[in-house]
C-alpha positions as CSV (number, residue, x, y, z in Angstrom):
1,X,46.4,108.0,91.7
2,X,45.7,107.0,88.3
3,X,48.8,109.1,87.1
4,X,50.8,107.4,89.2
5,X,49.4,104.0,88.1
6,X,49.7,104.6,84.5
7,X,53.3,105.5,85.5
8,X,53.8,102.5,87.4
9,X,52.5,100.4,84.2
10,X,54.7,102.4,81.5
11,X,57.7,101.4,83.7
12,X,57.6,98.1,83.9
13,X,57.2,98.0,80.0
14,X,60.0,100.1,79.9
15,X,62.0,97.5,82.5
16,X,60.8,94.4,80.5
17,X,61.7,96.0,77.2
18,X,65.4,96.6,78.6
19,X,65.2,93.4,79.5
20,X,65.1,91.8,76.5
21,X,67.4,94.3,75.0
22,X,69.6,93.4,77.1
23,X,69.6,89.7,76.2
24,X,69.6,90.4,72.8
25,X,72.6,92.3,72.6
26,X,74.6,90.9,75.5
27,X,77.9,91.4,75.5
28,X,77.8,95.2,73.9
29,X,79.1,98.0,75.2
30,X,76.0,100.4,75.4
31,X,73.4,97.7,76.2
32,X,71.0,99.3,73.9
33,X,70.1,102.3,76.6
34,X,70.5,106.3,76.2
35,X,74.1,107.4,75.3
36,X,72.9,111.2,76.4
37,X,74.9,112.7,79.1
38,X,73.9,112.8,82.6
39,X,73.9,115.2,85.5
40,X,76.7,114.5,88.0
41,X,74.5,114.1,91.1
42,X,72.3,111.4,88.9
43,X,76.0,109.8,88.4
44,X,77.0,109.6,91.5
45,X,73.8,108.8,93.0
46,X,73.0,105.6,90.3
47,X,77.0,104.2,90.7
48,X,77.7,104.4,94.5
49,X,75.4,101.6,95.3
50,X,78.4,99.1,92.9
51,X,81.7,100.9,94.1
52,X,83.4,99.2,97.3
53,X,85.8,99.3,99.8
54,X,88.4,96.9,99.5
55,X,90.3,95.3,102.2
56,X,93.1,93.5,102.3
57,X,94.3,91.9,105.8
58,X,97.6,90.2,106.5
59,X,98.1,87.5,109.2
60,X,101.3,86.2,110.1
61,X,104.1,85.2,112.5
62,X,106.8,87.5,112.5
63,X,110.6,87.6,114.5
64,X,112.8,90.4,114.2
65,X,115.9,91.4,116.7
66,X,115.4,94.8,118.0
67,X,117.5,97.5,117.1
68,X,120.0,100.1,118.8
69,X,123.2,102.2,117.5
70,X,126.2,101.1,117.3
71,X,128.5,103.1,120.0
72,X,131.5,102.5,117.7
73,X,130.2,104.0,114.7
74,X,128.2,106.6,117.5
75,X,131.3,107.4,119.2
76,X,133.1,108.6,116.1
77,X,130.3,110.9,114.8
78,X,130.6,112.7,117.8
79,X,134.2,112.8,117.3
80,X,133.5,114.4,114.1
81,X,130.8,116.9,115.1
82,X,132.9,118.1,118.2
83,X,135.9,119.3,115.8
84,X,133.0,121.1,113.7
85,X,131.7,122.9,117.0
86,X,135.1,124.1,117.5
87,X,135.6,125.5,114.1
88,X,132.4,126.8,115.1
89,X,130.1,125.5,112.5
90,X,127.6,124.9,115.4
91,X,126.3,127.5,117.7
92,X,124.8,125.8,120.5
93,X,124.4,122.3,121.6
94,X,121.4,121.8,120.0
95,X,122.7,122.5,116.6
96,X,124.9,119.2,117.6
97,X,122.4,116.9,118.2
98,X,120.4,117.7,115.4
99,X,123.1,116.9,113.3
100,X,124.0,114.2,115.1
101,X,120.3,113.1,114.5
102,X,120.3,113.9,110.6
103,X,123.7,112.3,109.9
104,X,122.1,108.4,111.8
105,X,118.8,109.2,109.2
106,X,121.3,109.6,106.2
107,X,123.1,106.1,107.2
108,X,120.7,104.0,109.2
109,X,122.6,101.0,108.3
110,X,125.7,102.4,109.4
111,X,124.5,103.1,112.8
112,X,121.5,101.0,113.5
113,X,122.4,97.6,114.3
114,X,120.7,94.7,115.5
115,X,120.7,93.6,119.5
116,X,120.6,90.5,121.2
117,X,116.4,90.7,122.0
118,X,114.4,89.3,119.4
119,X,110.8,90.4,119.2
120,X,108.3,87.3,118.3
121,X,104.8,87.9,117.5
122,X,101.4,87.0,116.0
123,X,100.7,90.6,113.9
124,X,97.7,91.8,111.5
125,X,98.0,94.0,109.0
126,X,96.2,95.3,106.4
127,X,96.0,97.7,103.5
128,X,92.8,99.2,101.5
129,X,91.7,100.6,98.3
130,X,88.5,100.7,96.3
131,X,87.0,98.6,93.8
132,X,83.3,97.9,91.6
133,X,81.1,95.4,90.8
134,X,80.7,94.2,87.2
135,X,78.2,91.1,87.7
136,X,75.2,90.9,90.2
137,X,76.5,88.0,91.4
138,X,80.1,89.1,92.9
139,X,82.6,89.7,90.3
140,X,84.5,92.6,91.1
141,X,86.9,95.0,89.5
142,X,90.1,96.6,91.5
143,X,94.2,97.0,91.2
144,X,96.4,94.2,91.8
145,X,98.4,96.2,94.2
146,X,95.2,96.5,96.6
147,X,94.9,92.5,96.9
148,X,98.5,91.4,96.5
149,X,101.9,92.6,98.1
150,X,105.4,92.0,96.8
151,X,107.4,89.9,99.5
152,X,109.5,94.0,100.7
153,X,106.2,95.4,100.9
154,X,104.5,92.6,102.7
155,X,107.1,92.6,105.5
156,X,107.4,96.3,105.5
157,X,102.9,96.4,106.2
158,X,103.2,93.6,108.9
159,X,105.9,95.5,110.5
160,X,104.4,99.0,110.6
161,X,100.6,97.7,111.6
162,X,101.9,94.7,113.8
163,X,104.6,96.4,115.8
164,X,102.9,99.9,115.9
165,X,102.6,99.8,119.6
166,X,106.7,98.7,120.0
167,X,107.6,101.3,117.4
168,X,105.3,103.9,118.9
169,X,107.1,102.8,122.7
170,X,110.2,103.1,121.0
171,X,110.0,106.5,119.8
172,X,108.7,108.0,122.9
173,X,111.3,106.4,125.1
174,X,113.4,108.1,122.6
175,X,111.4,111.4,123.3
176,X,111.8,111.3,126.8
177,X,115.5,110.4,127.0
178,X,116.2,113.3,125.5
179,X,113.9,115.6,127.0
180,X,116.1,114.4,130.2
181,X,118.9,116.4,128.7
182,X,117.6,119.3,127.4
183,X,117.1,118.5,123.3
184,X,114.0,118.2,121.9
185,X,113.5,116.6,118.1
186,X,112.0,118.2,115.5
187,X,108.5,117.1,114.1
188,X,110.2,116.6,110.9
189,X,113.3,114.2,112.4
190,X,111.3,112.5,114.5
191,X,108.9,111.8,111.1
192,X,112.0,110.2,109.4
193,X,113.3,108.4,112.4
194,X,110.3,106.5,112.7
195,X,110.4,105.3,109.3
196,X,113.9,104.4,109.6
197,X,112.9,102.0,112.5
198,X,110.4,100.7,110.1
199,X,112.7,99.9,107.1
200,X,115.6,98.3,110.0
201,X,112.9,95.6,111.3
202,X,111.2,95.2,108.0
203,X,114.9,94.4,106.5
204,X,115.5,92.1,109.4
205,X,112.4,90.6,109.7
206,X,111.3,86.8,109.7
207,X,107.5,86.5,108.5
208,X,106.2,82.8,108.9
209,X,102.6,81.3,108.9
210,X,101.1,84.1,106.5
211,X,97.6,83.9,106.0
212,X,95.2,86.4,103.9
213,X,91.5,87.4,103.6
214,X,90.1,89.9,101.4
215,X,86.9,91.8,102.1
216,X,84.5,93.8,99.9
217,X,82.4,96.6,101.8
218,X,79.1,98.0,100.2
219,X,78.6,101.6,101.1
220,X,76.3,102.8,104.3
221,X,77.7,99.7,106.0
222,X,79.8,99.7,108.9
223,X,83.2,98.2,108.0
224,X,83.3,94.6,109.9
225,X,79.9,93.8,107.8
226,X,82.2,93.1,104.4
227,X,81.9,89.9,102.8
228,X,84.9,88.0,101.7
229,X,86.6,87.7,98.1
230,X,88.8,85.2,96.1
231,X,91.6,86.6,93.4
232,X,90.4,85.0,90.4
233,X,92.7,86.6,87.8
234,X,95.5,89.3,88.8
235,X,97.8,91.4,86.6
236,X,101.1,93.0,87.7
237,X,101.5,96.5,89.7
238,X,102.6,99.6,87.0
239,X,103.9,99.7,84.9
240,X,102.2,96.4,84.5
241,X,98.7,96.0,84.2
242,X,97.4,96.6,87.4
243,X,94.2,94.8,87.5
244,X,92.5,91.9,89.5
245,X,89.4,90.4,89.5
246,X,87.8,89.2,92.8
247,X,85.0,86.5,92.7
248,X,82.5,87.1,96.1
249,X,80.1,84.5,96.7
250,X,77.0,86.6,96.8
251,X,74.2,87.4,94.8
252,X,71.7,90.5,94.0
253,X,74.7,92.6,94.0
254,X,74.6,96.1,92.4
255,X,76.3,97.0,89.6
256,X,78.2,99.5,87.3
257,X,78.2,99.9,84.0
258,X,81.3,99.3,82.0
259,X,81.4,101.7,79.0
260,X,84.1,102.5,75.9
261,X,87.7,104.3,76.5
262,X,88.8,104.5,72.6
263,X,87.6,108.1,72.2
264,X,88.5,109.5,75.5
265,X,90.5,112.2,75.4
266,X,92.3,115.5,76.3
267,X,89.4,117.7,77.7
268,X,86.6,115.2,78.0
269,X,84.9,115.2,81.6
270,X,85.1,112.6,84.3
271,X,83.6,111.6,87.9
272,X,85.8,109.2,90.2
273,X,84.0,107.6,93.4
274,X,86.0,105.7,95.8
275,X,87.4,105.8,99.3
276,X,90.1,107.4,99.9
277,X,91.6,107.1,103.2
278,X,92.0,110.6,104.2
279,X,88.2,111.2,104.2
280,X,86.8,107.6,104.7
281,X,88.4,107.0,108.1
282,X,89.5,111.0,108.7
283,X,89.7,111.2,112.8
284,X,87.8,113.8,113.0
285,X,84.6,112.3,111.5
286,X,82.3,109.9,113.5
287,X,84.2,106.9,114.4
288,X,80.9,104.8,114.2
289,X,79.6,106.7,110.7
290,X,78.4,103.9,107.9
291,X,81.0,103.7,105.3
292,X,80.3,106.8,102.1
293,X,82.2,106.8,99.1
294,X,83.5,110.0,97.8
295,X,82.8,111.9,94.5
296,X,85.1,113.7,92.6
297,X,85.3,115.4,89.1
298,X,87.7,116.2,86.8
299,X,88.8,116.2,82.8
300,X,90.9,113.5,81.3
301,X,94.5,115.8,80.7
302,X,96.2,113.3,77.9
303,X,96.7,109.6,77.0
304,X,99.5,108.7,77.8
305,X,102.3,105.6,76.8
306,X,103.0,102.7,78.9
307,X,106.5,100.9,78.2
308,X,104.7,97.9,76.8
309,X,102.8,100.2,74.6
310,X,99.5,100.3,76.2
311,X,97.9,104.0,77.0
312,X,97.0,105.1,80.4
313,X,94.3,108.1,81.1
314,X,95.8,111.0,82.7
315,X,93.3,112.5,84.9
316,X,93.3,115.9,87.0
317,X,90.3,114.7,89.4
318,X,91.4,114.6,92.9
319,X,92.5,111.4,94.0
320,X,94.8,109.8,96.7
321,X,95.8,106.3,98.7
322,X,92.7,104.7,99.2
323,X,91.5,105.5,95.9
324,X,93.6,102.7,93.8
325,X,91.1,100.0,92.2
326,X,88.4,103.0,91.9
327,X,86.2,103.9,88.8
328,X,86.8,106.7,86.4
329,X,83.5,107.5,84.9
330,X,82.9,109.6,81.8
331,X,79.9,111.7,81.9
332,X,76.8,108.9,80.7
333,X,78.2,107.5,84.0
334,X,79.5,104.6,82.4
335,X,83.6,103.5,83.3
336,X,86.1,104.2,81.1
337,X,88.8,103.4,83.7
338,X,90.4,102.3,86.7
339,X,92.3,104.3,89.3
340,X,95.6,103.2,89.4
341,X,99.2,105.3,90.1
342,X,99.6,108.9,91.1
343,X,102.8,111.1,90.8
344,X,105.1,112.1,93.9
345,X,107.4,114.8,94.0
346,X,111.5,114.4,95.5
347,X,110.0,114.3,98.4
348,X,107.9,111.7,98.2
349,X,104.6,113.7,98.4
350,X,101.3,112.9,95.7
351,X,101.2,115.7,93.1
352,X,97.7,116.6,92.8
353,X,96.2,117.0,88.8
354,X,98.5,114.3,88.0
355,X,97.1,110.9,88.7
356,X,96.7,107.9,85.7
357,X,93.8,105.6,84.9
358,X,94.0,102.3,82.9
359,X,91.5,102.2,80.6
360,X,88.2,100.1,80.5
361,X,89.6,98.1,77.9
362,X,92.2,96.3,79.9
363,X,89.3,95.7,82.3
364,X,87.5,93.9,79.5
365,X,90.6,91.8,78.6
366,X,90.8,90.7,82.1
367,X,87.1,89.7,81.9
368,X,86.9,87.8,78.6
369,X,89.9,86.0,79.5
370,X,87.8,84.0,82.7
371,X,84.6,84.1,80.7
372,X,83.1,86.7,82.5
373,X,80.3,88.8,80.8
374,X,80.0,92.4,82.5
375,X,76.4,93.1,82.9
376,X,73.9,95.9,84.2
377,X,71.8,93.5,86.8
378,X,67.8,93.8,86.8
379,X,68.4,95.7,90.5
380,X,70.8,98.0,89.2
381,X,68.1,99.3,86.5
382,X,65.4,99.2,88.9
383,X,67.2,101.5,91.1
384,X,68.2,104.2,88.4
385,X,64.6,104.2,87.7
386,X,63.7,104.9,91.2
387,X,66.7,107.7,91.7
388,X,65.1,109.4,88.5
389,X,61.8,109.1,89.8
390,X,62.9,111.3,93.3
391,X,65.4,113.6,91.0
392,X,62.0,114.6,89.1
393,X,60.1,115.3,92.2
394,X,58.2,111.9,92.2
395,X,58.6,111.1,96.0
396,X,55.7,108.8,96.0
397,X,56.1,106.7,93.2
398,X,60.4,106.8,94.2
399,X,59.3,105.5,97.7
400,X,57.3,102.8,96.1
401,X,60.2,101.9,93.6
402,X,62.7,101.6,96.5
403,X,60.4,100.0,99.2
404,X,59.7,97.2,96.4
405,X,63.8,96.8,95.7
406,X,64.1,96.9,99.5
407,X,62.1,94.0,100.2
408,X,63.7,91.9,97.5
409,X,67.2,92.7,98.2
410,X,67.6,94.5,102.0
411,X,71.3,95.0,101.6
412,X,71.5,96.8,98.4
413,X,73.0,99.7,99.5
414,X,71.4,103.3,99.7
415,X,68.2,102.2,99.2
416,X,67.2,102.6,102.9
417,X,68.6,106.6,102.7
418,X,66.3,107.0,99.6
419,X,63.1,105.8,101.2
420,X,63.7,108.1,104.0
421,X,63.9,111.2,102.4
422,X,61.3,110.2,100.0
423,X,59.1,109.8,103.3
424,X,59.9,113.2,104.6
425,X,59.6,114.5,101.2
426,X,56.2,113.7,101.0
427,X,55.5,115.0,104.3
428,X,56.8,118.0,103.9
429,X,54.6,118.4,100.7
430,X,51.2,117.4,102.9
């Protein structure tokens, strides 16, 4: 007992002295504290409490005419494709109608036109992506693309959210007609077909009345318990600099620690933790699980150009939609940047090993120029200290450190998780 009391005492000196570091050199990049690197669990583990799920739902009033093809334009393909099936290019009739299909996919604005029902409704939409917190009291880091939509995207993420249920009736009335006379579609055609209808409403559509909330989501919450965010400063999508800062009205939030970018380079290591939308809201998973961020690691590849000459951190950690607005951390777990823009192959899918991150220092830009002060909160220390405390075995003292944070702040994230397995820690060990 008196071990753990003489502990207690040397770490609340320690606490207060990084206190008054921290005041004394506010504004610094290393805030006086160890520069030493740390274990990847410890960094994942002190930074997932600050990194959040952003997102970003559209509400609106949209009208659009429904589509269906033009029998003129219909009428001569088949034309076409019956003087190929007699020079026997085709084998069967199937071979025809797949063409037939393919050819409409090539040209949809050739053959899809517009009828005479028009579709009015009240849609939401909504996109997501990740983002950190900077300042206990609710500034936030993410990309601008995650909280703002250009006026094409906008009406194409209102279309394909708010009409899924028309779109999804469409194609299976589609299905079924031709099931009535012997063709079938392939996964891959009826893929591009559905994205086709997409593209013809979003072109045609008339978006009226549009309103727009944004929502930050700590981690181990479910996701209807976010609280909402204002845009106070927002840069442009790449090649601009994609970064906004969100202002939440909260306080006793935890943070991350913003670090230095100007000697990162080819070969150095790096941790990303966001949400990605593949594993945050995977179907297979519990539907009802609290929200998790996930952990991945990787090396920076190169610095790279942008065309205003600004340079971008190539990164080979694994990373994909849902991900955008996320931190790149170096290994003292501090950021060094934020995840912005992957690259896609000819066909449109994300190359993995080659995603980009724009560095910590644009972040800082962003900051200074609102008067905004990134800073490690009291909480956030108090927590590291408690997550070392049950790394090194400490259970007791840990549960002590987490069920005093707990009772000061009950929604700091994690927390709750730590004093249970400190609890059956210590049982375990009785």
């Amino acid at each position: 007992m008196a071990r753990r009391q003489k502990k207690n005492i040397f770490r609340w000196i320690m606490l207060i002295f990084l206190n008054l570091t921290l005041l004394i050199v506010a504004g610094c990049d290393d805030g006086g504290e160890d520069n030493s690197a740390m274990a990847p669990r410890m960094i994942a583990d002190v930074n997932k409490p600050g990194v959040v799920l952003i997102t970003n739902v559209y509400s609106a009033q949209i009208s659009v005419p429904d589509f269906m093809i033009s029998q003129v334009q219909s009428q001569k393909l088949l034309q076409q494709l019956s003087q190929q099936m007699q020079q026997g290019r085709f084998k069967n009739q199937q071979e025809v109608f797949e063409a037939y299909v393919e050819e409409i996919l090539k040209n949809p604005s050739l053959y899809l036109v517009s009828s005479a029902h028009v579709i009015n409704q009240d849609v939401k939409a909504g996109c997501m992506g990740s983002g950190f917190i900077v300042t206990e009291d609710g500034y936030i880091v993410t990309n601008a693309h995650v909280v703002a939509s250009s006026e094409e995207k906008l009406k194409e993420i209102l279309v394909e959210d708010g009409l899924q249920q028309i779109i999804k009736k469409n194609m299976q009335g589609f299905q079924n007609e031709l099931s009535r006379n012997g063709y079938t579609l392939s996964v891959a055609n009826s893929d591009k077909l559905q994205r086709v209808i997409v593209q013809f409403y979003a072109k045609h559509v008339e978006v009226h009345n549009v309103k727009q909330q944004i929502y930050a989501n700590l981690g181990m919450r479910k996701l209807e318990q976010g609280f909402s965010c204002q845009i106070k400063k927002q840069g442009k999508a790449a090649p601009g600099k994609d970064i906004a800062i969100l202002k939440a009205e909260k306080t006793k939030l935890p943070t991350v620690q913003l670090g230095n970018d100007s000697e990162s380079n080819a070969g150095d290591k790096i941790f990303v933790l966001g949400y990605p939308g593949a594993a945050t809201f995977n179907q297979i998973l519990a539907q009802d699980a609290k929200l998790e961020s996930t952990f991945t690691a990787g090396m920076v590849s190169a610095r790279k150009s942008m065309p205003d000459k600004w340079d971008v951190l190539q990164v080979d950690a694994a990373i994909t939609h849902g991900n955008s607005g996320g931190p790149v951390f170096d290994d003292k777990g501090k950021v060094i940047g934020v995840v912005t823009f992957g690259s896609a192959d000819e066909q449109g899918s994300m190359v993995q090993g080659m995603n980009f991150a724009i560095p910590v220092s644009i972040v800082k830009e962003f900051l200074q120029e609102i008067d905004v002060v990134p800073e490690k909160s009291e909480l956030r220390q108090r927590y590291q200290i408690a997550v070392t405390d049950f790394s090194e075995g400490e259970y007791e003292t840990a549960l002590n450190d987490f069920s005093e944070l707990h009772n000061e702040s009950t929604e700091y994230p994690y927390v709750q998780e730590f004093m249970e397995q400190a609890q059956k820690a210590i049982n375990k060990e009785k």
